[in-house]
N, C-alpha and C positions, 0 to 999 in steps of 0.2 A: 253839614255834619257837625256834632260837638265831640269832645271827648277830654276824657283824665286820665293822663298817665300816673299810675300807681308803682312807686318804687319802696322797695322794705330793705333793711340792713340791719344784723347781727353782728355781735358783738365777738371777738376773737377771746378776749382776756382781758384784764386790767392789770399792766404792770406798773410798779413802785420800786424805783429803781434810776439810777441815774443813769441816760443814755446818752453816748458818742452818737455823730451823725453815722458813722457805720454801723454800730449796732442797734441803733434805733432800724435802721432799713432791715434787716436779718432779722428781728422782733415783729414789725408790721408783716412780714415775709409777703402771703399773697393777697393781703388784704386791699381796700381801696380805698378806705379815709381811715384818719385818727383824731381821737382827742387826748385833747390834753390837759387836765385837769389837778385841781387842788382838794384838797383838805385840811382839818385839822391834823396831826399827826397822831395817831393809835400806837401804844404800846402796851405790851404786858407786861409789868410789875411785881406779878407776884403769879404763883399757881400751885396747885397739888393735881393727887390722879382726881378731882373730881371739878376743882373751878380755877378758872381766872380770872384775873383781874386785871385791864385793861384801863390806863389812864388815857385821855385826850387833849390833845393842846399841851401848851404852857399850864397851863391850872394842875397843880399835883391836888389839888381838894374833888375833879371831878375824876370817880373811879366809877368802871361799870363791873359787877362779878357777874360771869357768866358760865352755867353748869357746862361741863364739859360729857358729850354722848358716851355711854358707857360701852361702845365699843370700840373709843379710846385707848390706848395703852403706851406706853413708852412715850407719854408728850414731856414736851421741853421746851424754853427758849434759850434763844444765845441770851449774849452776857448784856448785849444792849436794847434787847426786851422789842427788838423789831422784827423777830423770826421766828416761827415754831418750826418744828417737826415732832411727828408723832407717827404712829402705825395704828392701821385701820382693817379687820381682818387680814388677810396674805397681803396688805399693801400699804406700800411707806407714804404719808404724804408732809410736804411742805411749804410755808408761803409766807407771807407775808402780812403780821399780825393785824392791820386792818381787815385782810380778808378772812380769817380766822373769828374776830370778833363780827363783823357781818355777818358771815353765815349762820354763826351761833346767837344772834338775834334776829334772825328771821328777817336781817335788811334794815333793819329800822334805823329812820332818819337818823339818828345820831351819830351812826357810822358810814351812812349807805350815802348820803347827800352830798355830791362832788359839784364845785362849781367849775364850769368850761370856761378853759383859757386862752384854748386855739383848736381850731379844723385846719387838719390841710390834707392835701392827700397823697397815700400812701406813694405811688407809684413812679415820683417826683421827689419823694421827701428826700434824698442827697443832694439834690442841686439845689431846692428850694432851702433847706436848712444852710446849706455852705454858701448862699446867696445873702439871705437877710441873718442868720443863727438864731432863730426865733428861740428854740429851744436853747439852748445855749442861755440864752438873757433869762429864760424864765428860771432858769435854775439856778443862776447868778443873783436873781429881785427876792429869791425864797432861801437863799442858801442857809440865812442866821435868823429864821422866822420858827414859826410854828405849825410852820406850812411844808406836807408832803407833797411831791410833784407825780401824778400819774399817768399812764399812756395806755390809750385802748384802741388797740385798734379794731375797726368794721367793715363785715365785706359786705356788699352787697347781695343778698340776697335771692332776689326775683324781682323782676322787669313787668310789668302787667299793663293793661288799659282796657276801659269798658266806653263807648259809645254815650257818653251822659255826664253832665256835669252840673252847678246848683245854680246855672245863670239862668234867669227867666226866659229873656227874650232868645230867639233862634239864632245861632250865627247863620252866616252870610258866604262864612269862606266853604269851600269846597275842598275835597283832596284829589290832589292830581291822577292821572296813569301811574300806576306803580306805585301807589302810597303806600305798601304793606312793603314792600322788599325796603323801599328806603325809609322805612318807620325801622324795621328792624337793624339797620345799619347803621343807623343814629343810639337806638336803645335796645338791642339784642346783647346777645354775651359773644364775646368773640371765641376764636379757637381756644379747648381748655377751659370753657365756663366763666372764664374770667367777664366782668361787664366791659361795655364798650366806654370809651374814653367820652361820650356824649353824656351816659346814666351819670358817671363819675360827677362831670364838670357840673352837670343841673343837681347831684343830690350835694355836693361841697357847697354850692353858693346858696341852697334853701339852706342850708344847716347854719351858713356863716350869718345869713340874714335872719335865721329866728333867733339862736341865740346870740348872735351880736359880743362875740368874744372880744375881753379886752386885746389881745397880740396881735389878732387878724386886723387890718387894713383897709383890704380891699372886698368887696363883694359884700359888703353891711347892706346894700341896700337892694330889694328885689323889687323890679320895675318895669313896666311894660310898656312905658315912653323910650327903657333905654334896653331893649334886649339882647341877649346873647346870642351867638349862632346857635346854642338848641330852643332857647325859648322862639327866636325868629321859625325855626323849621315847625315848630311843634302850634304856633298861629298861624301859617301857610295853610294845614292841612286842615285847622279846626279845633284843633285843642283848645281847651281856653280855660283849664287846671291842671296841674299837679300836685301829687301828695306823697308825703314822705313818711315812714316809721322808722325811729331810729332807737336802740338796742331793743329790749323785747323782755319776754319770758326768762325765768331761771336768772336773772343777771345779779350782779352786786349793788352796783354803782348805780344811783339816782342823779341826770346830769340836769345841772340849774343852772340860771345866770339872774340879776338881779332882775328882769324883766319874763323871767319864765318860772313856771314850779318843776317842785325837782322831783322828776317822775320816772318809774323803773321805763318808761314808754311814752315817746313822744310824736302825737299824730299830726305832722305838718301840712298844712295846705298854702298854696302860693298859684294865684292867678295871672293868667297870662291875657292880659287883656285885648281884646281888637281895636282901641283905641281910648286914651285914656280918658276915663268915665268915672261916674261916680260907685260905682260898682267893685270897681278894682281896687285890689290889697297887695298888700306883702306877705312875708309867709308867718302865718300864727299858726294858733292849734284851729286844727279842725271845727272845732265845739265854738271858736268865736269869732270862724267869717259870717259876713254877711250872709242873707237868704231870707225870702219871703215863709211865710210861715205856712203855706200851703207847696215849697218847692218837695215835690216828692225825693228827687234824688237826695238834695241835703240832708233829710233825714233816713235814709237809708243809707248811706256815710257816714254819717255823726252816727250813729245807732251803732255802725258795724265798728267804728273807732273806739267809740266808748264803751263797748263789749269784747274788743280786744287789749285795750289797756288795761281793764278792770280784770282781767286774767292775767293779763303781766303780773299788774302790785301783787297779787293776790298771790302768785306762783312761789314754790319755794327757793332762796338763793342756791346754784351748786355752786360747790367748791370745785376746780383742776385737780385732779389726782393727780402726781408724777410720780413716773417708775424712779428714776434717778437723777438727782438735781438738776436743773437745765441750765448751762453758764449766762443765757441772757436773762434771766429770773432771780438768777443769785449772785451777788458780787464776791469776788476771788476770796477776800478775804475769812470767810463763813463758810465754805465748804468742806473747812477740815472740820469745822461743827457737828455740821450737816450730815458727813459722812464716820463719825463717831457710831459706834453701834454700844 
């Protein structure tokens, strides 16, 4: 038998905001991993009822205007040009002027381009934060920079697997009695749809290993000399890939690291070898493992990847609506702003 297990992950939000190890866990709420990410810093500088203007970085010489949709009305920023609020037919919205100048240029890299800091995952993140304060130092390394700090969290999506993978030769292994029940107890959803702690720990260490974040430590390297308990379980049976998609459609943020492009849609593949060969990788994109030029599946993979990302870019950013301010979205001191009518 061979086989690829296919895991996907959407994007909660991208907040901009300084977070406590408490409030950061209450922000992630039911999600399963997060990033963490930088920018330049977005503000608005100037606006009427029809444009903004929007500086980036340090550099007050680069300004972006951008028309503002004419069913716009009542827009504003605060005083420090990091906030709007506006009303949009029957409904209020507000956020945070990077994502206000995103949306209103359609993504584009100048705003949309986040580089990844750190993964880790959600479900842990109090003990792991109050263990090392990962978070904590990076908002300490950025405090007097030009550098915004952001947090998104991602849930997993859906759990899949198809019988086929882009390795020429047949494997060898077999799947035992019961390979379906305990396939899905490693990689099903638990009670409540939540994913299982197996999906989790193989989609954190593909994410930590492709883009190879400065903060992260541990798990830079994906390796089939040295496997984990789900890479060991998922070679038992015959697996001999996984792949991963991480945020998607409609999203803001383009996530990069110097070793990756910064793409609304990132299609990860990571082999799991039956013995270290010259065959076997780490986890890239899809489009540049290896494979024979007549492997049928590889290109029915690549084909569906790269027909799925080229709908991400393409897709238009949305904005969060909110009825009424959220406190982990808006710090204390702007909501007497906020809530000005």
């Amino acid at each position: 038998m061979t086989g690829t297990l296919m895991v996907s992950t959407e994007a909660v939000h991208t907040y901009q905001r300084r977070f406590s190890t408490s409030t950061l866990a209450l922000a992630v709420g039911a999600a399963n991993l997060y990033i963490v990410t930088r920018r330049p810093r977005t503000r608005i500088v100037d606006y009427s009822n029809k444009v903004a203007t929007f500086s980036i970085g340090n550099d007050d010489s680069t300004m972006v205007d951008a028309r503002l949709p004419s069913e716009i009305y009542k827009f504003s920023a605060d005083p420090s040009g990091q906030y709007f609020k506006f009303h949009i037919e029957s409904k209020f919205a507000h956020g945070e002027s990077w994502a206000l100048a995103t949306l209103l240029s359609n993504a584009h890299p100048i705003f949309s381009r986040h580089e990844v800091l750190y993964i880790g995952k959600a479900e842990d993140v109090g003990a792991r934060l109050k263990r090392h304060s990962t978070l904590q130092q990076i908002y300490e390394d950025h405090a007097t920079t030009e550098w915004d700090i952001f947090v998104t969290p991602l849930i997993i999506s859906a759990t899949e697997f198809v019988n086929a993978d882009h390795i020429e030769n047949p494997s060898v292994a077999n799947p035992q009695h019961g390979f379906l029940e305990e396939f899905f107890e490693w990689f099903g959803k638990r009670n409540g749809g939540r994913a299982t702690n197996g999906t989790i720990n193989l989609a954190e260490h593909a994410m930590i290993s492709y883009f190879r974040p400065k903060y992260n430590n541990l798990l830079k390297v994906w390796s089939g000399q040295r496997k984990s308990p789900e890479m060991e379980f998922l070679w038992r049976v015959g697996f001999r890939l996984a792949t991963f998609r991480v945020q998607g459609a409609f999203e803001l943020a383009r996530f990069e690291t110097t070793s990756t492009r910064a793409l609304r849609s990132h299609s990860i593949a990571c082999e799991i070898p039956d013995n270290p060969r010259e065959s076997g990788f780490g986890a890239m994109h899809i489009e540049e493992i290896p494979h024979s030029g007549d492997d049928y599946f590889y290109q029915v993979m690549a084909n569906m990847a790269q027909g799925v990302d080229d709908f991400n870019e393409q897709s238009s950013p949305s904005l969060t609506v909110f009825g009424d301010p959220p406190a982990l979205a808006t710090p204390p001191d702007i909501i007497p702003w906020l809530n000005e009518e």
